[in-house]
C-alpha positions in Angstrom: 50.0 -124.6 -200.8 51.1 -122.9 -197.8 47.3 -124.3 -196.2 48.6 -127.6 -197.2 51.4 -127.7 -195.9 50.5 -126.4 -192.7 47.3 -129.5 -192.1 50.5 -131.7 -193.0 52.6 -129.7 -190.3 50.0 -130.8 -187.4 49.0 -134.0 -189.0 52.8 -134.7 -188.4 52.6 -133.4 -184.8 50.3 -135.8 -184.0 51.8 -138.7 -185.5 54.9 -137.6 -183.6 52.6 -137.7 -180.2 51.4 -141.1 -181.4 55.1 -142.7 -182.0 55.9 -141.1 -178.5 53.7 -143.1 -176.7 54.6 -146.2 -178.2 58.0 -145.3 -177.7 57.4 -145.2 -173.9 55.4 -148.0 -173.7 58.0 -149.6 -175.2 60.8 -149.0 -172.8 58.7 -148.9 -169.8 58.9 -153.1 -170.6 63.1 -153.1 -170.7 63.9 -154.8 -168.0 65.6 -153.4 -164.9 65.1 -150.3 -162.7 65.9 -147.1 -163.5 66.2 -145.3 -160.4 69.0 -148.0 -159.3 71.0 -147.7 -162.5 71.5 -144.4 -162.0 72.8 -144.4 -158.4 74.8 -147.1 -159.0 76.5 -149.6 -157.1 77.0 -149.5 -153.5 79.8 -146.6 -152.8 82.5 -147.8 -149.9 81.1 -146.4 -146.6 77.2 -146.4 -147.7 75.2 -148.2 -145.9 72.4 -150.3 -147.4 69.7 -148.3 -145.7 71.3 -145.3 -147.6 71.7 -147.1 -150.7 67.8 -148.0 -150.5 67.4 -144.0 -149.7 69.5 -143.2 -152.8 67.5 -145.5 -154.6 63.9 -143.4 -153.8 65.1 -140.2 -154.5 66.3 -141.3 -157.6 62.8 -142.6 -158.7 61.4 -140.2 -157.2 63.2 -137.2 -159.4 62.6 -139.8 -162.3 58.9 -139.5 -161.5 58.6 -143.5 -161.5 56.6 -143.6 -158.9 53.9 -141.9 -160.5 51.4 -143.4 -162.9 52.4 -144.2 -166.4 50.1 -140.8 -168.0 52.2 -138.9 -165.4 55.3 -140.1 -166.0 54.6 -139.5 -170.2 53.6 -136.1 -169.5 56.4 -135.1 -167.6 58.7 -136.7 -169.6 57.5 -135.4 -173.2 57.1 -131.7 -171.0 60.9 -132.1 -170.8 61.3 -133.0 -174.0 59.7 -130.6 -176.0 61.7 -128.2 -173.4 65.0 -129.7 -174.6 65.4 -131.0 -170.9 66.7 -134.8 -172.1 67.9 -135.9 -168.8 71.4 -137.4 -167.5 73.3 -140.2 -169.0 73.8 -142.8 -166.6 76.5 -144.2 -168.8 78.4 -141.1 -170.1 78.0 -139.2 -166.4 76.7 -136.3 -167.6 73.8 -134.2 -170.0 72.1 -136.1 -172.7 72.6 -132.9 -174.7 76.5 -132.9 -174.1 76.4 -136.5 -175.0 74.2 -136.1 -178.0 75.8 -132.8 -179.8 79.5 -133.6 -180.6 78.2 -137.3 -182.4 75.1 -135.4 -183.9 77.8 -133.0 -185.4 80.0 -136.2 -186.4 77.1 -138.4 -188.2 76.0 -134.9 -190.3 79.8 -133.8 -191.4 80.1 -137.6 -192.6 76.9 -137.7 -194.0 77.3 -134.2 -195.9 80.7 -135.9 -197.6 78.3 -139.0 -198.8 76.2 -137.5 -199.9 77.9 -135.0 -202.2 80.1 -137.8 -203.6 76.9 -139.7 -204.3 75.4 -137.3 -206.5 78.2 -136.1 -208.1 79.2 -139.6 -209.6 75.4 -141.7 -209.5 73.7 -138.3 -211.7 76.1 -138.4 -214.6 76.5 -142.3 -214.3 73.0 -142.6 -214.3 72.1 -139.9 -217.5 74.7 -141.8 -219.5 74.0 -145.4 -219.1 70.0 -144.4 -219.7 71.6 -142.6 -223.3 74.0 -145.4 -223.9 71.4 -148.0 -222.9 72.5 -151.5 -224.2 76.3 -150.5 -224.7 78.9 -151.9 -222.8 79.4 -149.6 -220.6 75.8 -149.2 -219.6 75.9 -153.6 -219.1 78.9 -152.9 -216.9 77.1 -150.5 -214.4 74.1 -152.8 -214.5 76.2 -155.7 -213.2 78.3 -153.6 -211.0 75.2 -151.7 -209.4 73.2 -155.7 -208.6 76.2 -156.8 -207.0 76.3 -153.8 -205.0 73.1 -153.7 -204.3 73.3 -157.7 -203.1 76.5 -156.9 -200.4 75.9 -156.0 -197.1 77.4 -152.4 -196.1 79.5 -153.9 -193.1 81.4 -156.1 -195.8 82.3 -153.2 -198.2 83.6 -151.6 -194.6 85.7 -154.8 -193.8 87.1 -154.9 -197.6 88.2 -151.5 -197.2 90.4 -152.2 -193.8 91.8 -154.8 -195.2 92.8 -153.0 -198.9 93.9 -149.7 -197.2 94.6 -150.3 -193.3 96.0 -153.6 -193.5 97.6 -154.8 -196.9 98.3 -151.0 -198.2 98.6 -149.1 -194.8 97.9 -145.7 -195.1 94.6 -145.2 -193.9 93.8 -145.7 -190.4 91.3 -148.7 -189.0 89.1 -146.8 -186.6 88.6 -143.9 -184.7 88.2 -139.9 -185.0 92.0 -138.8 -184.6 94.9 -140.1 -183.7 95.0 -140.0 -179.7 97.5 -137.3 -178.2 97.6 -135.4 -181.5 98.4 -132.0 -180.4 98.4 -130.1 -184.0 95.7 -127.4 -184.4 93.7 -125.8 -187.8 94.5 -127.4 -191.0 97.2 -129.7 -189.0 94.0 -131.1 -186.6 91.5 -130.8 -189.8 94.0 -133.1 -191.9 94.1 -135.8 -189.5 90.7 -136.1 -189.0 90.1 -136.2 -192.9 92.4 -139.6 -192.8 90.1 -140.9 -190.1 87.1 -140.1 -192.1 88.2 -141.4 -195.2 87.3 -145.3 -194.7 83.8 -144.6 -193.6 82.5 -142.3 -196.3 84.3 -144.2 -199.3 81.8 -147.5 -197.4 79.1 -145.2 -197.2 79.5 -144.0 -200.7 79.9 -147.2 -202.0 76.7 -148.8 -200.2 74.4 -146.1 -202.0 76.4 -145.9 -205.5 74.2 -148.8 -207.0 70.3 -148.2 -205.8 70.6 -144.4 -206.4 72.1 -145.1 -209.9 69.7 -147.7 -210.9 67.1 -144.9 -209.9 68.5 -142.2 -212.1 68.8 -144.4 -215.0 65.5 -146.0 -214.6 63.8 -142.2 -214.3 65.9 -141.5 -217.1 65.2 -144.2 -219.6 61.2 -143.6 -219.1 61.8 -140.1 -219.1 63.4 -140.3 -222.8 60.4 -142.4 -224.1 58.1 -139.6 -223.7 56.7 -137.8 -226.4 57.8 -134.7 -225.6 61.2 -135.7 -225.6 60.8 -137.2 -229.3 58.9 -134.0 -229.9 61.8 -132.1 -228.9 63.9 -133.9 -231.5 61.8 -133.9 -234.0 62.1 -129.7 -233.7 65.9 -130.3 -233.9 66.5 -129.4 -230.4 70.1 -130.3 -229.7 70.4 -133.7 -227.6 72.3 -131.8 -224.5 69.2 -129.9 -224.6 66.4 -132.6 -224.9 68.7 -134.9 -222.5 69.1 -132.5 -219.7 66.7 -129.6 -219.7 63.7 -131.9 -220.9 64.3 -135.8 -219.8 66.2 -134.8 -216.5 64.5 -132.4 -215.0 61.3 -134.9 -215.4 62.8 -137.8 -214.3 63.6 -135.9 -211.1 60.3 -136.3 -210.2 59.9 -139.2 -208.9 63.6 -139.4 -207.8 62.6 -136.5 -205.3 60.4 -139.6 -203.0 63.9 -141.8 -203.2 66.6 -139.7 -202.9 64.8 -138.3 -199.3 64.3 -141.3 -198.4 67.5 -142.4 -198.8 69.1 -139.8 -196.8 67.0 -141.0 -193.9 68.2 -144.3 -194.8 71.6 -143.1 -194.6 71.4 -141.5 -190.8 70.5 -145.0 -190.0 72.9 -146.7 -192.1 75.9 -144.8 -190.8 74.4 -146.6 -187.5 76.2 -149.9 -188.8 79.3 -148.3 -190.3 80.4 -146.2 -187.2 80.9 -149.0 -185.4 82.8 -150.8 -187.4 85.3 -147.8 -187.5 84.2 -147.1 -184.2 83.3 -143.3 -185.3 81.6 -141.8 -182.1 78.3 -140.1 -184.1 74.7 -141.0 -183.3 74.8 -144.5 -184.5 77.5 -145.6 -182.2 75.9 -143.8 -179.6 72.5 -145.2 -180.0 73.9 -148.4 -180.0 75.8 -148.0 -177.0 73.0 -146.3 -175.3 70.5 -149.6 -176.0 73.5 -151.7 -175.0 73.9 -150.5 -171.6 70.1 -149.3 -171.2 71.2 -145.9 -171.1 67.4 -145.0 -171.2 67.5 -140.9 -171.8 70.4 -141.4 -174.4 68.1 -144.0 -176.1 64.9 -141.9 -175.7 66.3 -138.9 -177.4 68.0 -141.2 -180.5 65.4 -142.9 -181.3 63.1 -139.4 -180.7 65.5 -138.0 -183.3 65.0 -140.5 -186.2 61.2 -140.2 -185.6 61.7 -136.4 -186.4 63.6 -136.7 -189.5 61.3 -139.3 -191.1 58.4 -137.1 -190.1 60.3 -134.2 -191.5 61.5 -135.5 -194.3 57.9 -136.3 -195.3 57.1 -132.5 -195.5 59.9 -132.0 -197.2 59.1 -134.3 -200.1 55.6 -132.2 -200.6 58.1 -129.1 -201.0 60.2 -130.7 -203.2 57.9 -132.1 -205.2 56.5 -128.0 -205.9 59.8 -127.2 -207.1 60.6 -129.6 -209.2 57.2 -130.0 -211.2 55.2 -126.7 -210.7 52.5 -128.3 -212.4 51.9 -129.7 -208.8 48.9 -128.3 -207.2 47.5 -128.5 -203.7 43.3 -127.9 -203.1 
């Protein structure tokens, strides 16, 4: 396994050299000059033979008047060094920039996901047992419609239940501006601000992962084994969650991974409509104002956690069916 797992760990290298490149090549084509977004406009008393000056040392130190293999090489040197570069549009390190909404997007992603799993599991087990009742026809309607609406309407239906006709959650935001409280005071108020976007989060992913477990669940309870188990007077809780969950986690291992990708890059579309400043927002921004490092090291970011997450599902996959076996 460990052999495995390490040709998968420079396979991935190399794909992540591959999508780097295209990634350049990509931006390289954006329209507009680098070197002159980052001095600027004209400052009062500059003349334009000093702006032009400005201008070469800043393409210069960007290494843009190099050749395009030169330019790659010095960039992705910097990256794998951490060295990300300025933000034209924040004023200051692409690191500073990047940490505080990197912190954001994971805290709200960590609250998703535990509510997820802790209401689509059971849900999911007991509409496969209960399959054909009422409540099981229920969730199937409820999980197709929200499968069918977009996640930026379940985040307008919320402003308008609980920050508009109820009023007690706050619209947008990460705090209330001028709060001076500190500790549980600080920790409190930023809970109310992060209640809207994870409840539209959460919502958004109840239906797919649900129909997942239940589907896994219903083909896992058609095996023999599991009518095997019965036969031997095994007691259901037994059958239904040692044998027929545990083997429909199988192939829920490949979904629910990807979904958590999924979900860095759908928090993309919910933190701006609540205008919660983690990597979404800032992506967006960045690509907006053609914040070129800012955008470099986003987009670099969601290319390592797909790559990543695609060792990780060979791991998973080992502990969840050790009859999984790598020559």
């Amino acid at each position: 396994m460990l052999q495995h797992l390490l040709k998968r760990f420079v396979f991935l290298i190399f794909v992540f050299f591959i999508i780097s490149i295209i990634v350049f090549i990509v931006f390289q084509q954006v329209p507009g000059d680098r070197a002159q977004m980052q001095v600027g406009a004209i400052l009062p008393g500059m003349t334009p033979e000093e702006w032009n000056a400005a201008i070469e040392r800043a393409r210069a130190e960007l290494a843009l008047d190099r050749a395009y293999p030169v330019q790659y090489a010095i960039w992705m040197r910097n990256v794998l060094t951490f060295n990300f570069g300025r933000s034209i549009y924040y004023h200051m390190d692409v690191i500073d920039v990047v940490r505080p909404a990197m912190a954001n997007t994971i805290k709200l992603n960590i609250f998703v996901m535990f509510f997820v799993f802790i209401i689509t599991i059971p849900l999911g087990i007991i509409t496969a047992v209960r399959k054909g009742s009422t409540l099981d026809n229920v969730v199937q309607v409820g999980t197709i419609v929200g499968v069918s609406i977009p996640i930026f309407i379940w985040g307008i239906l919320f402003i308008l239940i609980f920050a508009i006709f109820l009023n007690i959650l706050p619209i947008s935001g990460a705090g209330t501006v001028g709060f001076q409280g500190t500790g549980f005071a600080r920790l409190m108020d930023q809970a109310r601000f992060m209640v809207l976007p994870v409840l539209t989060l959460t919502f958004a992913s109840l239906a797919s992962i649900t129909r997942y477990v239940r589907s896994g669940m219903i083909e896992a309870l058609r095996q023999d084994y599991v009518r095997t188990a019965r036969a031997k007077g095994v007691r259901e809780k037994v059958v239904i969650y040692s044998h027929a969950f545990r083997n429909s986690m199988i192939p829920l291992v490949n979904i629910t991974i990807a979904w958590t990708i999924s979900l860095f890059g759908g928090s993309m579309i919910v933190e701006n409509v609540f205008s919660w400043p983690g990597m979404g927002r800032i992506t967006l921004d960045a690509l907006h104002n053609r914040d070129f490092n800012v955008s470099f090291t986003m987009i670099l970011f969601y290319v390592v956690l797909a790559l990543l997450a695609n060792l990780l599902m060979d791991i998973a996959y080992t502990l969840v069916d050790p009859r999984a076996k790598f020559n």
